[in-house]
N, C-alpha and C positions, 0 to 999 in steps of 0.2 A: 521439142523443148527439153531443155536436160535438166537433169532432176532438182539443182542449185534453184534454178527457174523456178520448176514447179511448186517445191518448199515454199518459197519467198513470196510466191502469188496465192500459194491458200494461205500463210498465216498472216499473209496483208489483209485478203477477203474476208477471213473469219473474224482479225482485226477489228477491220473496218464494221464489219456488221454491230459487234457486239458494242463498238465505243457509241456506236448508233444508237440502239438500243440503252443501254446506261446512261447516256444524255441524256434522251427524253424521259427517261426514268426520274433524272436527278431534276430537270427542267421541270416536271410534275411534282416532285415533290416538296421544290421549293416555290413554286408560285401559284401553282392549282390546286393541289392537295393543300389541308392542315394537318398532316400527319409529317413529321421531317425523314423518320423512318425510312422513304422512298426514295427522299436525300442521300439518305446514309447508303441504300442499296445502290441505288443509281451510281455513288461513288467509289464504290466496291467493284461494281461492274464495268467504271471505267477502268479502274486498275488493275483488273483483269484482262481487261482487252490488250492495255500495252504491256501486258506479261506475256500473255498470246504471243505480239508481233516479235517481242524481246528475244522470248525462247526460238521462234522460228531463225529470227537472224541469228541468232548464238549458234544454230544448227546448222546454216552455213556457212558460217564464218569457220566453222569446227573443220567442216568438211572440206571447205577449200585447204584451208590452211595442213587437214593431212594427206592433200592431193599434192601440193608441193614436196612436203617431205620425204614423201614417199620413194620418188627418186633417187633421192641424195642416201637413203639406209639403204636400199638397195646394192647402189655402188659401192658403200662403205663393207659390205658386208664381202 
């Protein structure tokens, strides 16, 4: 698996775990709990998660895109 791959597969896993976890967070603290607090963490934690997966694609997208270029400076040079 090349490394693009492997990037994209842990910050999906990690992802995915953590928007898991903040759900149920936010899930509890708007209908189980009386605290909203869990809410508000719960919702912190989902926006974290898609920061997570954001940063990871941003990290490939980076990388492809100076694996393209790379060729064409070379030539220029």
């Amino acid at each position: 698996m090349d490394n693009k791959a492997r990037i994209l597969n842990v910050s999906r896993f990690i992802g995915v775990t953590v928007l898991t976890i903040g759900l149920i967070i936010f899930l509890m603290g708007m209908y189980k709990s009386g605290f909203t607090a869990f809410a508000a963490i719960g919702l912190g934690t989902i926006m974290g998660a898609v920061f997570i997966f954001l940063i990871g694609l941003f990290l490939v997208v980076v990388e492809d895109m100076e694996m393209k270029r790379k060729p064409h400076k070379i030539a220029k040079q």
